[in-house]
C-alpha positions in Angstrom: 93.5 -28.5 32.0 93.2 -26.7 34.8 94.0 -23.1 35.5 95.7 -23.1 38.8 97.0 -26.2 40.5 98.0 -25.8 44.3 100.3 -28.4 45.7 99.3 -28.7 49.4 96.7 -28.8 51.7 97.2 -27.1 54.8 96.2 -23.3 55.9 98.5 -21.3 52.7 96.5 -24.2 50.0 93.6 -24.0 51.4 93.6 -20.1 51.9 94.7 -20.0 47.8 91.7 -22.6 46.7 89.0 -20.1 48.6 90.3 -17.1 46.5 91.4 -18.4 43.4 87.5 -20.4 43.2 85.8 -17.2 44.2 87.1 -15.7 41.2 86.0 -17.9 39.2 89.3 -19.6 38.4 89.1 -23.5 37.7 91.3 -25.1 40.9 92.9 -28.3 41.8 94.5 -28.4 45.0 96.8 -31.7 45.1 97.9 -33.0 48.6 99.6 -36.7 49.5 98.6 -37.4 52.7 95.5 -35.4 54.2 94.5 -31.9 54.6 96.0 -29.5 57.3 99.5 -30.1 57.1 101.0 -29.1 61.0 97.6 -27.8 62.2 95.8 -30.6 62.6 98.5 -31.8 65.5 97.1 -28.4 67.0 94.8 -29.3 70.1 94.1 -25.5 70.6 94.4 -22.4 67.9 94.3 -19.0 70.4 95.7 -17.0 67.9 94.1 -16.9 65.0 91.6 -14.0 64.7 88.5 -15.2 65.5 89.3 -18.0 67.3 87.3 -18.2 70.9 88.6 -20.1 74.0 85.7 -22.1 75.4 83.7 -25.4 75.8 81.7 -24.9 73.0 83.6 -23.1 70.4 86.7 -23.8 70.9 88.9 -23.8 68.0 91.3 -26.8 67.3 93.2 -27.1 64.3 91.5 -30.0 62.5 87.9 -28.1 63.6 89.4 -24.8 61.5 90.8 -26.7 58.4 87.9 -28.5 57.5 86.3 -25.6 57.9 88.7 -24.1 55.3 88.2 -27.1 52.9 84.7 -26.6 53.7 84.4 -23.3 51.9 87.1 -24.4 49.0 85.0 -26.9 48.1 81.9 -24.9 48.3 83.0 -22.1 46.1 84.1 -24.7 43.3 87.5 -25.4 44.3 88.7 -29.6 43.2 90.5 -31.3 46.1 92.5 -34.4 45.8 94.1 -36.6 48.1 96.5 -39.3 48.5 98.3 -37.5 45.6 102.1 -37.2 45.7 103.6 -34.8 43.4 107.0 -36.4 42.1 108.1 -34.1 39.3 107.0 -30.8 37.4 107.6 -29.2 34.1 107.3 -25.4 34.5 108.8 -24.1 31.0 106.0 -22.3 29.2 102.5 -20.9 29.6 101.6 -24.5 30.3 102.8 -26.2 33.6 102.6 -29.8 34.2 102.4 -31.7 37.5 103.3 -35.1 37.6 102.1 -37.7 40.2 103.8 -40.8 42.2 100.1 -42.9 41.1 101.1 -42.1 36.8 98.6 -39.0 36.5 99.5 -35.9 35.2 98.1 -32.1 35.1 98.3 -28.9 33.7 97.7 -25.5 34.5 98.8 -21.9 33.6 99.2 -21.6 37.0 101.2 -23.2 40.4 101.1 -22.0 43.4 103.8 -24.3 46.0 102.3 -24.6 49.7 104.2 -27.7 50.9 105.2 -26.1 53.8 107.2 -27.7 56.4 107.5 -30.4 59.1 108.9 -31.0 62.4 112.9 -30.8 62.9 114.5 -33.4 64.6 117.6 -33.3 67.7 119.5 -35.2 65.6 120.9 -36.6 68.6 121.4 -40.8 69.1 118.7 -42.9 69.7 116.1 -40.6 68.2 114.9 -42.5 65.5 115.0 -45.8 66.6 112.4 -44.7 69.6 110.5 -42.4 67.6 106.8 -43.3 67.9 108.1 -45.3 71.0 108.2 -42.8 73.4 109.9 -39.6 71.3 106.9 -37.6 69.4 106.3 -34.7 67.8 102.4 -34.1 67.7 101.1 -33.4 71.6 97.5 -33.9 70.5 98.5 -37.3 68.6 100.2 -38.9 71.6 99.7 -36.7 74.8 97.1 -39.1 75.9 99.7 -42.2 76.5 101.8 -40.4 78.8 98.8 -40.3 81.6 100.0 -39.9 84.8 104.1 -40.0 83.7 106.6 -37.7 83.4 107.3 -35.6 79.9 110.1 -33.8 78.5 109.3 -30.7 75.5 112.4 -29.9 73.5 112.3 -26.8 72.9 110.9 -23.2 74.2 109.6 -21.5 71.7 105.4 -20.7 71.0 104.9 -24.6 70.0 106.5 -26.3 72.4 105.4 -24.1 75.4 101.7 -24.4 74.4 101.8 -27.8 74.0 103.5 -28.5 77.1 100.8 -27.2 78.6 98.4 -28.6 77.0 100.6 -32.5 78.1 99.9 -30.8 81.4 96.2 -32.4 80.9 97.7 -36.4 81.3 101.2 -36.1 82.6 102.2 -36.0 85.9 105.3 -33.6 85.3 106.4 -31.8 82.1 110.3 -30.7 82.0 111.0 -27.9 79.3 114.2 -28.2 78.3 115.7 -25.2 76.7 119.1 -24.3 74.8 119.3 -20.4 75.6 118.7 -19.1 79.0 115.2 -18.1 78.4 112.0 -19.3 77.0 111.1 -17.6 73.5 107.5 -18.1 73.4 104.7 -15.1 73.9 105.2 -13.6 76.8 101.4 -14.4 77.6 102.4 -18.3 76.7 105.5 -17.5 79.0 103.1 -16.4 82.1 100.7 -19.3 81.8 103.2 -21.8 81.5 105.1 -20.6 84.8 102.1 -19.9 86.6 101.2 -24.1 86.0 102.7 -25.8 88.9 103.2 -29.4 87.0 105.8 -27.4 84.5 110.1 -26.9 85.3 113.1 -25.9 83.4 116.1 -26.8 82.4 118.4 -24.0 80.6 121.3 -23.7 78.7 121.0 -27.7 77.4 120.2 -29.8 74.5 119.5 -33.4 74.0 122.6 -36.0 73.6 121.1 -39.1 73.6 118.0 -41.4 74.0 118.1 -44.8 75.1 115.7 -47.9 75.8 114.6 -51.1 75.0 111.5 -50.9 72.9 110.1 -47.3 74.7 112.1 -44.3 76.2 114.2 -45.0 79.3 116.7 -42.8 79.4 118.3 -39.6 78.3 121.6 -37.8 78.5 121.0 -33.7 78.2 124.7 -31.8 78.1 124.8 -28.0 79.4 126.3 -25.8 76.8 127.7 -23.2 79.0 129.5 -25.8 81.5 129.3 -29.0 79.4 128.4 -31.4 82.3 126.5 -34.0 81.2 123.2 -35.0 83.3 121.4 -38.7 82.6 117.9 -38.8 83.5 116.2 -42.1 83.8 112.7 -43.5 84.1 110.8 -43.8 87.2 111.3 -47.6 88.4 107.3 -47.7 88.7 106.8 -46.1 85.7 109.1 -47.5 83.2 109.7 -44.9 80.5 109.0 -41.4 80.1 107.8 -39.6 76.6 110.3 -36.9 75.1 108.4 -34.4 72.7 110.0 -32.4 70.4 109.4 -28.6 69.3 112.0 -27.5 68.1 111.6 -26.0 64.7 110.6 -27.0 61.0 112.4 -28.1 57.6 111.0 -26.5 54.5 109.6 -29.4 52.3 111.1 -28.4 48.8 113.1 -31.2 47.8 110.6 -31.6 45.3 111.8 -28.3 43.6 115.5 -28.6 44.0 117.0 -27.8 40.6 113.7 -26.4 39.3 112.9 -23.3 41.7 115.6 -21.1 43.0 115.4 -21.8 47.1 117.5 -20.0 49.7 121.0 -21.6 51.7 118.3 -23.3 54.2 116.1 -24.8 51.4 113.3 -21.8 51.9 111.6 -21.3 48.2 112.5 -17.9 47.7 109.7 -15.1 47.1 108.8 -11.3 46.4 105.9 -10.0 48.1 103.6 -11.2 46.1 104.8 -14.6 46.2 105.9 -14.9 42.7 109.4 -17.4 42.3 111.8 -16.7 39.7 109.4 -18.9 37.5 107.1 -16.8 35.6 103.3 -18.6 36.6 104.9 -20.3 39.5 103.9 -18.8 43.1 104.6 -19.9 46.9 102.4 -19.7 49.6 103.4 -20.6 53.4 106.2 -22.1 55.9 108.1 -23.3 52.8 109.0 -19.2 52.2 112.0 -17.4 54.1 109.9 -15.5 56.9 110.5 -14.1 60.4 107.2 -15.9 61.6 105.6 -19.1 60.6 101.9 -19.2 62.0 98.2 -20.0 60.6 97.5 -16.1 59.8 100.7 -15.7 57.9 100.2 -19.0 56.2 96.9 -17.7 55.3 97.8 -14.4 53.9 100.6 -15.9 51.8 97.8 -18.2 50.6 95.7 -14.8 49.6 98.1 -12.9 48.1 99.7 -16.2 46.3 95.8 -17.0 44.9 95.6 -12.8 44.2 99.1 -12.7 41.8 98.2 -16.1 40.1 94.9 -14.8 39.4 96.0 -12.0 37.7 98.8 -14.1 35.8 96.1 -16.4 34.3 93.8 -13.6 33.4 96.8 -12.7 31.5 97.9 -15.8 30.1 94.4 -16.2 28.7 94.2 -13.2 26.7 98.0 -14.4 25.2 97.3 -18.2 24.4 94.5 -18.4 21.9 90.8 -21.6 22.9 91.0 -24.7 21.4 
């Protein structure tokens, strides 16, 4: 019996486990794969307060999350992973999560940070060369594309940043964007333009991916004109990688029917993260919000840890020891 169970392990769990152990409350953060979520695909975190841009102390996203777990686990906090959450019971003071292994908690309280993960074109050809040339994690596959040519779907803060960061191994990055502008910070913006190994394409999305094994093709349409343009690998060079930024997808099917999400899938919150589930919270990219990053993740996590705190000092006082 636990009093808090948090369901995820990136910045919004971790953030919940540090508070909700510092007061004392007896924690179990549950994640499936490992801790860190979309961070840990970060090669570089520049803004995060705190975070320093230099040889030594440079902050990268696994660096900062273990960091986080660090602390959880110092303060008292119970992590566990390789632990899929299948189904809950959330009726009543006491919740019960159940796991894909057979083992099953409960708690008086649950705080959701499952957050989100990478959206795909959903354009032909995508899946079948995913991990062959298509990716979605710069710092997991930048490496392999030494000395080639790159394409970043996608011109928002993510796929700006890590453009330049492919900028390190490839010997030209394409952005290609479907507005006429990039979105990113305008500081992102500045350094990417002023990097001479970066250019743009406007106005297009992704149509379709070919090759045999690896990437060796792709058709990109315009959406003002709707001319279609094929690129092809280098004859030297083979293939080409295509890297993909373009967004996330809440992960809440594991609460469909059971917490009350939004038209997109969002699990939908007040301020203090409190669902329509009395005892159940949400913390993170899983929530409706006009800007998914590490601090906001992080304060969610706070103020999730802060109203399930008080909910369990409650509960207490209401449901009599055994």
């Amino acid at each position: 019996m636990y009093d808090v169970i948090i369901i995820g392990g990136g910045p919004a769990g971790l953030t919940a486990a540090i508070y909700n152990a510092r007061a004392r409350l007896n924690v179990l953060l549950l994640e499936k794969t490992k801790l860190g979520g979309q961070i840990v695909s970060t090669h570089e975190i520049a803004n995060f307060p705190g975070s320093i841009k230099s040889t030594e102390e440079e902050t990268s996203g696994p660096k900062l999350i273990k960091r986080m777990a660090d602390q959880a686990q110092q303060f008292g906090a119970e992590i566990q992973l390789r632990k899929e959450v299948t189904d809950l019971e959330l009726d009543g003071k006491v919740k019960k999560v159940i796991c894909k292994d057979g083992s099953m908690y409960e708690s008086y309280a649950v705080i959701c940070a499952n957050g989100a993960f990478p959206r795909e074109i959903g354009c032909v050809g995508e899946r079948a060369l995913a991990g062959k040339g298509v990716s979605y994690c710069a710092t997991c596959d930048g490496a392999f594309f030494e000395d080639l040519e790159v394409y970043v779907i996608g011109g928002g803060n993510s796929a700006v940043e890590e453009a330049m960061f492919i900028t390190t191994f490839a010997r030209k990055v394409h952005i290609i964007q479907n507005l006429s502008d990039l979105t990113a910070d305008a500081i992102a913006v500045e350094q990417a333009q002023a990097n001479d190994k970066i250019d743009y394409i406007f106005d297009s999305v992704v149509e379709s991916i070919e090759g045999d094994g690896m990437v060796e093709a792709m058709t990109i349409r315009n959406t003002k004109t709707g001319e279609l343009t094929r690129f092809e690998a280098d004859e030297e060079d083979g293939l080409f990688g295509i890297f993909v930024f373009i967004g996330n997808v809440p992960s809440t099917k594991l609460y469909e029917g059971k917490i009350p999400l939004n038209d997109y899938g969002y699990m939908i919150t007040d301020e203090a993260m409190c669902t329509e589930i009395e005892g159940v919270f949400a913390a993170g990219d899983m929530r409706p919000k006009v800007l998914r990053q590490v601090v906001t993740a992080t304060g969610d996590g706070a103020t999730a840890a802060f109203s399930a705190q008080k909910y369990v000092e409650r509960i207490k006082r209401e449901v009599p020891t055994t």
